[in-house]
The first five atom37 places (N, CA, C, CB, O) and aatype in JSON, in Angstrom:
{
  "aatype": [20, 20, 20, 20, 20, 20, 20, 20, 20, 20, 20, 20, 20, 20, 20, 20, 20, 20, 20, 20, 20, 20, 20, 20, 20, 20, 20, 20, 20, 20, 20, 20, 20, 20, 20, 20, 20, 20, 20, 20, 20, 20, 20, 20, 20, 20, 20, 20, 20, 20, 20, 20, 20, 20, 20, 20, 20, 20, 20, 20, 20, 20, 20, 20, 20, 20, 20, 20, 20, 20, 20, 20, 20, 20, 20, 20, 20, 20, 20, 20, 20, 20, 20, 20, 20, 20, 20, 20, 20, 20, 20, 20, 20, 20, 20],
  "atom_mask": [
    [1, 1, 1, 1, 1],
    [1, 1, 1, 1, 1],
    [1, 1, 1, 1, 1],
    [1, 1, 1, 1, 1],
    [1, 1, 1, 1, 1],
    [1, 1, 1, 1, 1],
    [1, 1, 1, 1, 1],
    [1, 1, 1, 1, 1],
    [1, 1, 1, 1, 1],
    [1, 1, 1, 1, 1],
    [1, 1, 1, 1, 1],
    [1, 1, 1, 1, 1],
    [1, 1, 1, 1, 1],
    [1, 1, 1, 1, 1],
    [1, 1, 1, 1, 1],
    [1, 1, 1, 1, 1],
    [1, 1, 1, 1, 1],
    [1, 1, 1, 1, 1],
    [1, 1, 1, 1, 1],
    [1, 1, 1, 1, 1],
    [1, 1, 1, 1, 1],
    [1, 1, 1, 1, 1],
    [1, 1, 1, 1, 1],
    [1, 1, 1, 1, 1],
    [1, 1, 1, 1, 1],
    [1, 1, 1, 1, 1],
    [1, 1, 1, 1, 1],
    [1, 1, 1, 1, 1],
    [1, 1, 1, 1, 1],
    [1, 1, 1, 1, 1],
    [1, 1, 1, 1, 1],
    [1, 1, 1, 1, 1],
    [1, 1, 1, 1, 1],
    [1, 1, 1, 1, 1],
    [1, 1, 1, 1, 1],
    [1, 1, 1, 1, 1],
    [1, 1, 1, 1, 1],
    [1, 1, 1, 1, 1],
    [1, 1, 1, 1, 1],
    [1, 1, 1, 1, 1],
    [1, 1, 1, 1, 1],
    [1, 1, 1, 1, 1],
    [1, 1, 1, 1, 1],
    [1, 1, 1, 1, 1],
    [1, 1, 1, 1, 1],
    [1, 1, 1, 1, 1],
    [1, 1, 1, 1, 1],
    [1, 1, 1, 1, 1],
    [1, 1, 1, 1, 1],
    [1, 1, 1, 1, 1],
    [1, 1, 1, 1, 1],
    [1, 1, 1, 1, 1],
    [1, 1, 1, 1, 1],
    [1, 1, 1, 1, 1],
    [1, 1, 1, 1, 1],
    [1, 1, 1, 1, 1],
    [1, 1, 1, 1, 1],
    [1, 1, 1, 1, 1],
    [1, 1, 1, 1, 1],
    [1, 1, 1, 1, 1],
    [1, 1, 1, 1, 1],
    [1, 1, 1, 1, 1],
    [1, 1, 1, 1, 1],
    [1, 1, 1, 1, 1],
    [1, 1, 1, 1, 1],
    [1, 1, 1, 1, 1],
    [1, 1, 1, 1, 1],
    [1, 1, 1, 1, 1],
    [1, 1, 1, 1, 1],
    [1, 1, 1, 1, 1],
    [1, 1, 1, 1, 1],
    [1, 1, 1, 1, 1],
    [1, 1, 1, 1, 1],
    [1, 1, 1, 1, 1],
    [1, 1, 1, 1, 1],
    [1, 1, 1, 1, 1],
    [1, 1, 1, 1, 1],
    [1, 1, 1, 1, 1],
    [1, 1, 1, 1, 1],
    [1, 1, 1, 1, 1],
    [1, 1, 1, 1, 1],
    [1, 1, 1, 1, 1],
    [1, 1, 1, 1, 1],
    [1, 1, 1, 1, 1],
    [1, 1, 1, 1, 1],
    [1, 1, 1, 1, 1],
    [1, 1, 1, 1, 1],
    [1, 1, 1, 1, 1],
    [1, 1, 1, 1, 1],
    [1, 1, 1, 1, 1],
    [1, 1, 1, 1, 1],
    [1, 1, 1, 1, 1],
    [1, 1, 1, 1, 1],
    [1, 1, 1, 1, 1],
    [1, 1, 1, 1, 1]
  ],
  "atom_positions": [
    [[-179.21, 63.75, 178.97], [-178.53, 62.56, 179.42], [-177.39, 62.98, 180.35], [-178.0, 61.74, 178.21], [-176.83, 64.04, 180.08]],
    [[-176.93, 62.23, 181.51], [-176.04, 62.39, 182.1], [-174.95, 61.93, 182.37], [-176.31, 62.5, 182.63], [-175.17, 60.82, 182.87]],
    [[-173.72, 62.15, 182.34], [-172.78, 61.02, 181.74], [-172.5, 60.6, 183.07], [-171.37, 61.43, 180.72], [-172.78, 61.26, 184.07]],
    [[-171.82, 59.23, 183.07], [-171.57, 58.19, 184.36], [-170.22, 57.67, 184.37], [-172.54, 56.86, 184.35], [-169.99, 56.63, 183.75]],
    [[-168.96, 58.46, 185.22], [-167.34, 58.25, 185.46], [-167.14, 57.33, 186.25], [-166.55, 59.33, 186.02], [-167.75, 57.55, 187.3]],
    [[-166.27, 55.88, 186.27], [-166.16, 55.29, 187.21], [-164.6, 54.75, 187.23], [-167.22, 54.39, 187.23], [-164.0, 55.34, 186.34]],
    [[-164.03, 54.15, 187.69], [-163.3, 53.44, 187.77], [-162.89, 52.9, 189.09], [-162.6, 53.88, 187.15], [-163.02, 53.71, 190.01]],
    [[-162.35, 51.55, 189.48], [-162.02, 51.2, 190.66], [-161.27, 50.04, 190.52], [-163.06, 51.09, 191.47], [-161.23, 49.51, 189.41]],
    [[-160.63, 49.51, 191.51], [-159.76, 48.23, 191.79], [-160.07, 47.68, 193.0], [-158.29, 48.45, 191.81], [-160.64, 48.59, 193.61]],
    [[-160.01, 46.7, 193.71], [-160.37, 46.28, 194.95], [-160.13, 45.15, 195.01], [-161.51, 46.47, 195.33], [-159.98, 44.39, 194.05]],
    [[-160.06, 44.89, 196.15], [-159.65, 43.09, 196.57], [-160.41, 42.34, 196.57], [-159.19, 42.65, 197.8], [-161.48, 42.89, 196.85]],
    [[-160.59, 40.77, 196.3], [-161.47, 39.89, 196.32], [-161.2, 38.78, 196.89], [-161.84, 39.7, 195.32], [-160.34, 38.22, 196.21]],
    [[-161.44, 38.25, 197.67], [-160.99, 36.65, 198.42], [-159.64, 36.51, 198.17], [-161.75, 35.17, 197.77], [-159.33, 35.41, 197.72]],
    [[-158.48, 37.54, 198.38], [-157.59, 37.67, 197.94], [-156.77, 37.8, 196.36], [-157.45, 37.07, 198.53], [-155.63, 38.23, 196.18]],
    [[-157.12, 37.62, 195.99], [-156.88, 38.23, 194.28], [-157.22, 39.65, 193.9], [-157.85, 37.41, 193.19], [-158.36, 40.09, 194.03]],
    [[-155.94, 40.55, 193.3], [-156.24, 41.43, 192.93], [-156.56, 41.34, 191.6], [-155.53, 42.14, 193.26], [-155.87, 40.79, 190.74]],
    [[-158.48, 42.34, 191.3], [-159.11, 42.15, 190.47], [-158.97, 43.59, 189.93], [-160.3, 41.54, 190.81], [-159.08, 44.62, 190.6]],
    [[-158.68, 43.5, 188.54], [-158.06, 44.6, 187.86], [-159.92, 45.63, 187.1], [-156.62, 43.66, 186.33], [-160.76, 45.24, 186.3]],
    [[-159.87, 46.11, 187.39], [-160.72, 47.14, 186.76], [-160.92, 47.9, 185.32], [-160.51, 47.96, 187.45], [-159.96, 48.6, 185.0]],
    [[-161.97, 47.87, 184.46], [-161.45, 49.07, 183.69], [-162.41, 50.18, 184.09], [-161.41, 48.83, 182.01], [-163.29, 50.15, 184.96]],
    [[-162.02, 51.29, 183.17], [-162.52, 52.54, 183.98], [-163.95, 52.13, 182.36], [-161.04, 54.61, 184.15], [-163.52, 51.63, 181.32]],
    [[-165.03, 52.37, 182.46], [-166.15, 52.68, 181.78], [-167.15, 53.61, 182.14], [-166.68, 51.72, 181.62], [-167.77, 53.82, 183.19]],
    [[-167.15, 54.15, 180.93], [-167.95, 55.46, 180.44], [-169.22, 55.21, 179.92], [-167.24, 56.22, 179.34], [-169.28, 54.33, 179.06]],
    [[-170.67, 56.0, 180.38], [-171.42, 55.68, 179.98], [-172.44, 57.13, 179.74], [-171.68, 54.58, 180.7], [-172.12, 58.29, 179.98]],
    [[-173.62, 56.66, 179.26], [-174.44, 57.77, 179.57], [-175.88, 57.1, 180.0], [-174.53, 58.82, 178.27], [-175.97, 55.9, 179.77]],
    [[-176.98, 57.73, 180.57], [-178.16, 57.11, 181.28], [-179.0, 58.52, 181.14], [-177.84, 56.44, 183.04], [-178.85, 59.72, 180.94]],
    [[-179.96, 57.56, 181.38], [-180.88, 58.61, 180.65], [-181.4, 59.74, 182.16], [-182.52, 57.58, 179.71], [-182.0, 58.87, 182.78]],
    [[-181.49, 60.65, 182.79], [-181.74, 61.41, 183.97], [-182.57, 60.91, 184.77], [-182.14, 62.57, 183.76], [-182.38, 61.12, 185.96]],
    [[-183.38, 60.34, 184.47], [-184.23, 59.54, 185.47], [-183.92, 58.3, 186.02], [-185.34, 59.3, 184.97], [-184.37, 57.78, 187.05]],
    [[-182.87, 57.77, 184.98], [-182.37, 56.35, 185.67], [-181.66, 56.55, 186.57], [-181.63, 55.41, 184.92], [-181.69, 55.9, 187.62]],
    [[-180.56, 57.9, 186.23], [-179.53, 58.14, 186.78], [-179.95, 58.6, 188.4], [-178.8, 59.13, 185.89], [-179.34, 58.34, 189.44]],
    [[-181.04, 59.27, 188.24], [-181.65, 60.05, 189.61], [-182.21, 58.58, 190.38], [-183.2, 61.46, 189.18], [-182.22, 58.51, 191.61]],
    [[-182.71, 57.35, 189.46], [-183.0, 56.41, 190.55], [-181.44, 55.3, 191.36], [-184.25, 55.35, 189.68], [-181.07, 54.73, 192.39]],
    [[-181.22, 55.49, 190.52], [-179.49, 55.18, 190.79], [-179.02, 55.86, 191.9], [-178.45, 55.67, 189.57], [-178.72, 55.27, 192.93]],
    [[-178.93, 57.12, 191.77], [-178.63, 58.14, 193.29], [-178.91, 57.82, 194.2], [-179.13, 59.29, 193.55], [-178.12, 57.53, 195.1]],
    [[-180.74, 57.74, 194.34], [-181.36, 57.24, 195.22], [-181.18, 56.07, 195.98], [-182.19, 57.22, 194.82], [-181.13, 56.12, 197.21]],
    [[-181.06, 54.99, 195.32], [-180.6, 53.78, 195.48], [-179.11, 53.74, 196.29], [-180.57, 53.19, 194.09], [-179.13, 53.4, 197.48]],
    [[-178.22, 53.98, 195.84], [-177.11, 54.08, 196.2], [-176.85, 54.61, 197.26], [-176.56, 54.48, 195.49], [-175.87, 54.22, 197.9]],
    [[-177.89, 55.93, 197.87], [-177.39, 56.53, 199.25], [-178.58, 55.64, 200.04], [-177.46, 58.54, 199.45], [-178.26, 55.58, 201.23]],
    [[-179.65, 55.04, 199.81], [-180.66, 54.37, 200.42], [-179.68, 52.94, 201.07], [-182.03, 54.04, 199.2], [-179.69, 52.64, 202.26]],
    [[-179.0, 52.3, 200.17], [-178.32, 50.93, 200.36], [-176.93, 51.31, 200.62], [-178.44, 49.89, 199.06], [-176.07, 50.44, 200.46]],
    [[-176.48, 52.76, 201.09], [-175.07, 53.12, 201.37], [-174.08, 52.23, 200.79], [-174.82, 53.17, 202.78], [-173.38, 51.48, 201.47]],
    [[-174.01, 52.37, 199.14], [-173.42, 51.52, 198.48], [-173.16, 52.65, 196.62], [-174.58, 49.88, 198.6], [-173.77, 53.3, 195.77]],
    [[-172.01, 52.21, 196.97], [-171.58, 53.07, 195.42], [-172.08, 52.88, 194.19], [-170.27, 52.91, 195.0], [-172.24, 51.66, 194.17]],
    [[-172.39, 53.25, 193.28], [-173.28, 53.25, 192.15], [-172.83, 52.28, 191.74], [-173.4, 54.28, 191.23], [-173.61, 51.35, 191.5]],
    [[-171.46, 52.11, 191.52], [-170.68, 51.42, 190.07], [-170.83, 50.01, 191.13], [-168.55, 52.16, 189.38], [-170.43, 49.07, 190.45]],
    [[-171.29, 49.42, 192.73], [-171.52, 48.71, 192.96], [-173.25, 47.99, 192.92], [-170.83, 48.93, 193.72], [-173.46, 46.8, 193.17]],
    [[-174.11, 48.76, 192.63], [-175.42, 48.52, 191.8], [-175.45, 48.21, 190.6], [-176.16, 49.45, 191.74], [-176.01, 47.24, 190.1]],
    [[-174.6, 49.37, 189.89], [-174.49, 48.66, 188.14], [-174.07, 47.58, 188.08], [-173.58, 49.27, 187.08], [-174.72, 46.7, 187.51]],
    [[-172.95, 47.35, 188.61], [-171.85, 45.7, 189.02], [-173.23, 44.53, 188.91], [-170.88, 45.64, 191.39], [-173.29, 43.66, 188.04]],
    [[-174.09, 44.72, 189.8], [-174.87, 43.96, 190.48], [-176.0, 43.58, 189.39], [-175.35, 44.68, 191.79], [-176.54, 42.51, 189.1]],
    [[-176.12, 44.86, 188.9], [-177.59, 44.35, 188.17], [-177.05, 44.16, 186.88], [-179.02, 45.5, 188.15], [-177.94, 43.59, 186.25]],
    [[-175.94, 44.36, 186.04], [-175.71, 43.97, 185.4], [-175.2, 42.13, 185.04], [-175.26, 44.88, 185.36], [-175.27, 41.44, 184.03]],
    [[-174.75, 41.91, 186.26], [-174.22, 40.29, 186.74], [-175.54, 39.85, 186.27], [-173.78, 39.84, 188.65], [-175.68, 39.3, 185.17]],
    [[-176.63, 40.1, 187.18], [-178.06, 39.54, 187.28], [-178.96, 39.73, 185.62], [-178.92, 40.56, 188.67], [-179.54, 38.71, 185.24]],
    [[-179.02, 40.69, 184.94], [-179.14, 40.35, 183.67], [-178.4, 39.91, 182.65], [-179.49, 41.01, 183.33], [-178.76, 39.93, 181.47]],
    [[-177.18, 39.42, 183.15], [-176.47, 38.71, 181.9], [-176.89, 37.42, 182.43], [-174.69, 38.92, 181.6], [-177.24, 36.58, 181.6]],
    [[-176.91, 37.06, 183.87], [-177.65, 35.6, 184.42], [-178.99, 35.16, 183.41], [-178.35, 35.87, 186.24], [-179.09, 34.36, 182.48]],
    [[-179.71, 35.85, 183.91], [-180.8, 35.93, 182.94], [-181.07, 35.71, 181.54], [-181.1, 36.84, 183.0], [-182.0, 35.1, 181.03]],
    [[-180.11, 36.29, 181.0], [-179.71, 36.49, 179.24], [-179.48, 35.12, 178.85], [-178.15, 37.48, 178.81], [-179.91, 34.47, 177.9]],
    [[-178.26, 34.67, 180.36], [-178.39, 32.84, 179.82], [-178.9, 31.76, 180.21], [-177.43, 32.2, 179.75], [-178.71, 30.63, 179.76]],
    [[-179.86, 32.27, 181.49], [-181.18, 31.43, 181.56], [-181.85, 31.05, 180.28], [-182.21, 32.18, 182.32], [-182.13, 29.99, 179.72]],
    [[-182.02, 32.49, 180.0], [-183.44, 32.28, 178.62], [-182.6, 31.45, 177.0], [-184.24, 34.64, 177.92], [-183.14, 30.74, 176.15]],
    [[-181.41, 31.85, 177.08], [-180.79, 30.59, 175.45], [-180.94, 28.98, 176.31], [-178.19, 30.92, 174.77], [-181.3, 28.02, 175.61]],
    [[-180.68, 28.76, 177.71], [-180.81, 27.47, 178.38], [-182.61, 26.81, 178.02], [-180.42, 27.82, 180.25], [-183.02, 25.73, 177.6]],
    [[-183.25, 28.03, 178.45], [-184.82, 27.41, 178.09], [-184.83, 27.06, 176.86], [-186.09, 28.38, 178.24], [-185.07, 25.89, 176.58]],
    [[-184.47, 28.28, 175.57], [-184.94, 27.93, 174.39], [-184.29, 26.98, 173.59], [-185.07, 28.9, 173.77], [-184.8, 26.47, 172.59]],
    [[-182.95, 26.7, 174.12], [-182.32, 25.46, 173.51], [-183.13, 24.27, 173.72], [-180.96, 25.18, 174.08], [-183.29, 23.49, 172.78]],
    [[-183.83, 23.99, 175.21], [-183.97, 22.88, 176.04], [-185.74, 22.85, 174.84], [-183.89, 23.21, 178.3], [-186.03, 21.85, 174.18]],
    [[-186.43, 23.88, 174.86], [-187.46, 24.05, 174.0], [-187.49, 23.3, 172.47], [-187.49, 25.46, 173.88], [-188.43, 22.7, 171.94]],
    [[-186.11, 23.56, 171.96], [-185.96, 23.29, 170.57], [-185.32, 22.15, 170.77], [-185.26, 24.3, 169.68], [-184.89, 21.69, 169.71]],
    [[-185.06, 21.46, 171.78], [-184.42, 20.01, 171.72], [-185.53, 19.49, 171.93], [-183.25, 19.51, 172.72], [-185.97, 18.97, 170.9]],
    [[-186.31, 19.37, 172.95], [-187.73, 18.64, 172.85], [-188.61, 18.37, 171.72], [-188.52, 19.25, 173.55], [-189.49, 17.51, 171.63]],
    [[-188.25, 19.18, 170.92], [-188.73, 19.45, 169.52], [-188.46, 18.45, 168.43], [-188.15, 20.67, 169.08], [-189.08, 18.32, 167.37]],
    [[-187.13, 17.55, 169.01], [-185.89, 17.04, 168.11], [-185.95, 15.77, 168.36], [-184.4, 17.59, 168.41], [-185.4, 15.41, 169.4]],
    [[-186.71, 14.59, 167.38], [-187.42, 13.94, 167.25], [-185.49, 13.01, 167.56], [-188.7, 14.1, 165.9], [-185.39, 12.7, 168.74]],
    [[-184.69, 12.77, 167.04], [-183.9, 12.12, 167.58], [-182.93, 12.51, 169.11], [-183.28, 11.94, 166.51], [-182.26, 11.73, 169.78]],
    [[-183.12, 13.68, 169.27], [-182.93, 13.75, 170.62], [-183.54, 13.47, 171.67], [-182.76, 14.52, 170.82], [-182.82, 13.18, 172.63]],
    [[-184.79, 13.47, 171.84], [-185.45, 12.57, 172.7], [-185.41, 10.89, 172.06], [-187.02, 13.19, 172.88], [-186.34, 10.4, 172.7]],
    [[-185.05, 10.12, 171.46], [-184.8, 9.17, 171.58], [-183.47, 9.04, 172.18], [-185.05, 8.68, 170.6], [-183.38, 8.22, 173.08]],
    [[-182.57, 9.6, 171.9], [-181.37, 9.75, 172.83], [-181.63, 9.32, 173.67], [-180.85, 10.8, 173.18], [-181.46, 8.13, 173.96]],
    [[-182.41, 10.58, 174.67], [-182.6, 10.95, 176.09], [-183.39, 9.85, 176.43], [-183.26, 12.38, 176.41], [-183.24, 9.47, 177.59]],
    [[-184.12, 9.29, 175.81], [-185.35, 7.6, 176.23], [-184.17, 6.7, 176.68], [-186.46, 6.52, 174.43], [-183.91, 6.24, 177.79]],
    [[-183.47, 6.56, 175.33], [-181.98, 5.26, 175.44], [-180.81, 5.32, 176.7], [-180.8, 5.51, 173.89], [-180.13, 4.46, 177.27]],
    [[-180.96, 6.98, 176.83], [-180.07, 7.11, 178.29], [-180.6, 6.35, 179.54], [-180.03, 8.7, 178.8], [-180.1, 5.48, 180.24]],
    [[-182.0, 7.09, 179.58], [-182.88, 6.7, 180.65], [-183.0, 5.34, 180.44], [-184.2, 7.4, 180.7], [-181.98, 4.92, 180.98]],
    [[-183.53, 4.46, 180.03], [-183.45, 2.91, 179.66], [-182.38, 2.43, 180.49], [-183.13, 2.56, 178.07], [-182.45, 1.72, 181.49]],
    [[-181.34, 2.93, 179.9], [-179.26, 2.59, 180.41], [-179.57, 3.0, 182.52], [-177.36, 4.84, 179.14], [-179.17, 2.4, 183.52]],
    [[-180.27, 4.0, 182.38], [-180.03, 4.35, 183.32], [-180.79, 3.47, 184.19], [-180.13, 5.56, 183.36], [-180.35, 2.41, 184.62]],
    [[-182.29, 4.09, 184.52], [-182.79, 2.74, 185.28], [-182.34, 1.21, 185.32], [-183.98, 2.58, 184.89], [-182.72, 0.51, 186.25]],
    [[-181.39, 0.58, 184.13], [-180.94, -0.92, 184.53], [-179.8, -0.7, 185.72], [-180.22, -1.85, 183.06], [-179.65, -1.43, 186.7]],
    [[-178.98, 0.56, 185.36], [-177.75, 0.42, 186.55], [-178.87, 0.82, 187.72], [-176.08, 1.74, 186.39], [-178.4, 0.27, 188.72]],
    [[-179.53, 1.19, 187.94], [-179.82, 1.92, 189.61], [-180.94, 0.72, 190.24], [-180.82, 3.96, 189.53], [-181.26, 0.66, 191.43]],
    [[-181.57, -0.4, 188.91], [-181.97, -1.82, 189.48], [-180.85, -2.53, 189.79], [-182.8, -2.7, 188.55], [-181.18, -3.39, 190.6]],
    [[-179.91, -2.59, 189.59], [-178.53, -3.7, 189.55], [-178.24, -3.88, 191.05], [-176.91, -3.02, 188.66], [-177.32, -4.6, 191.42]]
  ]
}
């Protein structure tokens, strides 16, 4: 395994955005595609990790958004809710 040093600070649409420094380890092959990546997209590692980490926590709360929306459909008084909204609703948008 190879360990992974970072730390940084930098500006953002004006706000200074405070950093912490994190320590990690990756397994040699990730790390070697990481390298790669990083001098391919002339872009610093800890700005790939940044990136793909944003994009799977996106993800992480895509999928509780589906399975909530899954288990509400499920929910024999929540879709009557959602009927009684809609009802409410189509009379205002005839009015």
């Amino acid at each position: 395994m190879a360990e992974l040093y970072f730390s940084f600070i930098f500006v953002f649409h004006k706000y200074n955005i405070q950093m912490t420094t994190f320590t990690s380890t990756l397994p040699d092959e990730l790390l070697s595609k990481l390298n790669k990546a990083a001098k391919a997209l002339s872009l610093p590692k800890n700005k790939i990790i940044e990136k793909a980490l944003q994009i799977y926590l996106d993800q992480l709360k895509r999928a509780e958004y589906v399975k909530s929306y899954k288990m509400a459909s499920q929910d024999s008084d929540i879709l009557s809710m959602a009927e009684e909204g809609m009802e409410d609703y189509l009379k205002q948008i005839q009015e």
